[in-house]
C-alpha positions in Angstrom: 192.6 266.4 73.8 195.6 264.9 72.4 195.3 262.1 74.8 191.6 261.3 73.7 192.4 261.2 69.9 195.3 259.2 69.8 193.2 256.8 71.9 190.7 256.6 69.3 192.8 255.8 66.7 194.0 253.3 68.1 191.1 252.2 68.7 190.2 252.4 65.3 193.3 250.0 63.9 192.4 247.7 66.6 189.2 247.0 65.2 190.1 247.4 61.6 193.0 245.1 62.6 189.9 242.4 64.3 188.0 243.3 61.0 190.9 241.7 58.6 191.5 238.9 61.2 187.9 237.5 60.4 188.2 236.7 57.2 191.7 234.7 57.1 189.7 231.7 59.6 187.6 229.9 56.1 190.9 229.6 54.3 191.8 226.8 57.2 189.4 223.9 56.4 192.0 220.8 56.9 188.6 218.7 57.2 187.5 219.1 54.0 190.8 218.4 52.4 190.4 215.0 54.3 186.8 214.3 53.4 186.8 215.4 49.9 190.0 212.6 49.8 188.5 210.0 51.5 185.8 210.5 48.4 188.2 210.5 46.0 189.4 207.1 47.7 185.7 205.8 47.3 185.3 206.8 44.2 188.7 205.2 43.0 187.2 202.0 44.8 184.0 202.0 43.3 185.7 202.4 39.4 187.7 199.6 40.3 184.8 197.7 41.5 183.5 198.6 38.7 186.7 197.6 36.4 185.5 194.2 37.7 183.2 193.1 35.1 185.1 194.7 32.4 187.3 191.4 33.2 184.7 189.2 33.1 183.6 189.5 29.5 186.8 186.9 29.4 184.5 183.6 29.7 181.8 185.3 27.3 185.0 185.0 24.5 185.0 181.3 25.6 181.1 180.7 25.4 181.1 181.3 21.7 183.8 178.5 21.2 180.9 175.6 21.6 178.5 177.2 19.5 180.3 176.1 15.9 179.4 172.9 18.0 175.4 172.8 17.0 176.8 173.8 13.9 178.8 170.8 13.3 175.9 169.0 14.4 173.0 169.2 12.2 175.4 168.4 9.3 174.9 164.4 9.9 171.5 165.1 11.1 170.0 165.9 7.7 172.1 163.4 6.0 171.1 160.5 8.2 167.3 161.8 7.7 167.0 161.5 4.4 168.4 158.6 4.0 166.9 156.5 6.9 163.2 158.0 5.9 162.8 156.9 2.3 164.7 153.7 3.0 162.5 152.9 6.3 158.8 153.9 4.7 158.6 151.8 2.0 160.4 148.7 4.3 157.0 148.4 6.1 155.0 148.1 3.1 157.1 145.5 2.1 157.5 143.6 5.2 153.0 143.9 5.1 153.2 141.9 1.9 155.9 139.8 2.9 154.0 139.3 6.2 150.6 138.5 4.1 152.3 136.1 1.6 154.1 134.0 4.5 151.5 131.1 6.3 154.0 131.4 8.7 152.7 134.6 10.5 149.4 133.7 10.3 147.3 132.3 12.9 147.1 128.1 12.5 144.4 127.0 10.6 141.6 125.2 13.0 142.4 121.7 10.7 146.1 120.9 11.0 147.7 118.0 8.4 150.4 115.9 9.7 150.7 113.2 13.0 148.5 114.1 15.7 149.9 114.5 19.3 148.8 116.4 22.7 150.8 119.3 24.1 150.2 120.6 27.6 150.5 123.9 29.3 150.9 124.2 32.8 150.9 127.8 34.6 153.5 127.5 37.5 153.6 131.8 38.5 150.7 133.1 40.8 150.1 135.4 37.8 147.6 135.0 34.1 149.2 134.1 31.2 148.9 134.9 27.8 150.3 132.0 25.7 151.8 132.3 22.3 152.4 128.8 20.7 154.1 128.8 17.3 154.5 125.6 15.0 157.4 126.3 12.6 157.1 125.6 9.8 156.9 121.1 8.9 157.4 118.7 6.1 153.4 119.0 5.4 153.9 122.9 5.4 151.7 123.7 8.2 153.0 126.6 10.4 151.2 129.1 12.1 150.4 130.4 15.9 147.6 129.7 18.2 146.9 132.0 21.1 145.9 131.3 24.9 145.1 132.3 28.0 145.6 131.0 31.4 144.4 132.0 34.9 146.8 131.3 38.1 147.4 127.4 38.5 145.4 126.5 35.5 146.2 123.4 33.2 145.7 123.3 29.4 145.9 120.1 27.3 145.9 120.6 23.5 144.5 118.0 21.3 144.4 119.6 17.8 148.0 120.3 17.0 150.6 117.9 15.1 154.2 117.0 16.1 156.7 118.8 15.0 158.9 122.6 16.8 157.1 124.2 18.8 158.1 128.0 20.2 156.6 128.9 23.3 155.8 132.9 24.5 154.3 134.4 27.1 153.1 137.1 28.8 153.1 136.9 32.5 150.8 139.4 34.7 151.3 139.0 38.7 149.7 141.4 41.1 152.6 143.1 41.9 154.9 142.4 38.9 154.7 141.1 35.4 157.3 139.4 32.6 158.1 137.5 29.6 158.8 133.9 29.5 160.2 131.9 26.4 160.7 128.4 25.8 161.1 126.0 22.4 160.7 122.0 22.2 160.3 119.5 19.4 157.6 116.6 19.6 158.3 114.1 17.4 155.2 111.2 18.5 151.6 111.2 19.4 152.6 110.8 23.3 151.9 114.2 25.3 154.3 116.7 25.7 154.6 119.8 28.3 155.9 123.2 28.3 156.0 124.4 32.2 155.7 127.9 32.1 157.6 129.9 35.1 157.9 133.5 35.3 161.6 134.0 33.4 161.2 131.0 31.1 159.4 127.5 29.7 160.8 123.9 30.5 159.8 121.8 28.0 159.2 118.3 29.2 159.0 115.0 27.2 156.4 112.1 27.8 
C-alpha cells in the first residue's frame, strides 16, 4: 500500500510540475520582438519620409521674393496711362483738322495749274498694283495724290499732271506673295517721264 501511494504522488508533482511548465513557453516570443522592430524601423522611415516636405517649404520662402515684383510694376503703368491717353486723344482731332486744312493730303484736283508733261507707269512684277502718285507741293501750289491701279504687265501714260516731285507708292499683290515698292523723281519739262515699278522699289527714268 505504501508502495501504491507514494507512486501516486509522485505522480501527482509530475503533472502539477507539466502543469507549471505550460505556461512559461508564451513568455518566449523573440519573433515578435523582431517584427514589432522592424515596424518601429518603418515607421521611423516613413516620418522621415515624411520630414521631407517639411524641407521643401524652403523655395515657397523664395516664391514670395518676385511678387513685390508686380508690385513694382503697375507703379509706371498708371503713370504712363494717364499721361499718354489725354495727350494721344485729342492729337487725332487735331491732326483731322490739320489733315482737312492741308491741300496736300487731299486727292489732286481733276484740273492741275502749272506746265503740262506725261508721266508713265510701267508694271514690271507678275503681280496688280495699286499706285499711289503724290505731287508735292509746287510754285503754283498744286499738291495732291491720284490713285491707280494696274493689272500684271500693264502700261499707264498720264497726260493730266504738271512737272514738278513726284513720290511714287505701291502696293504689290502676286499669287504667292505681296509688297511695297517706293520710288521719288522730279520732272522738270513737258517730255515723258517713267517710274518702273519692281516688287522692292520704283526706278525713275528720264526722257
Amino acid at each position: 500500500m505504501k508502495r501504491i501511494v507514494i507512486f501516486s504522488l509522485l505522480a501527482s508533482l509530475a503533472l502539477t510540475a507539466c502543469g507549471t511548465a505550460a505556461p512559461a513557453e508564451p513568455t518566449i516570443n523573440p519573433q515578435d520582438i523582431q517584427s514589432t522592430a522592424v515596424a518601429a524601423a518603418f515607421t521611423i522611415v516613413a516620418e522621415t519620409q515624411a520630414a521631407i516636405p517639411t524641407n521643401t517649404p524652403l523655395p515657397p520662402t523664395d516664391t514670395p521674393v518676385p511678387t513685390p515684383i508686380p508690385t513694382d510694376t503697375p507703379i509706371p503703368l498708371p503713370t504712363l496711362d494717364p499721361l499718354t491717353l489725354p495727350t494721344f486723344t485729342p492729337v487725332p482731332t487735331a491732326a483731322n483738322a490739320v489733315a482737312s486744312a492741308d491741300p496736300c493730303q487731299q486727292p489732286l484736283q481733276a484740273v492741275v495749274t502749272g506746265q503740262p508733261t506725261k508721266i508713265r507707269l510701267i508694271n514690271k512684277t507678275k503681280g496688280t498694283l495699286v499706285v499711289s502718285l503724290f505731287l508735292n507741293l509746287t510754285p503754283f501750289g498744286e499738291c495732291g495724290y491720284r490713285g491707280y491701279n494696274m493689272s500684271v504687265g500693264d502700261r499707264l501714260i498720264i497726260t493730266d499732271l504738271v512737272t514738278g516731285c513726284y513720290n511714287v507708292g505701291v502696293f504689290v499683290t502676286e499669287p504667292n506673295k505681296s509688297s511695297k515698292a517706293f520710288g521719288y523723281g522730279c520732272i522738270n519739262n513737258s517730255d515723258m517721264w517713267t517710274f518702273e515699278i519692281y516688287n522692292d522699289t520704283v526706278k525713275f527714268i528720264g526722257p
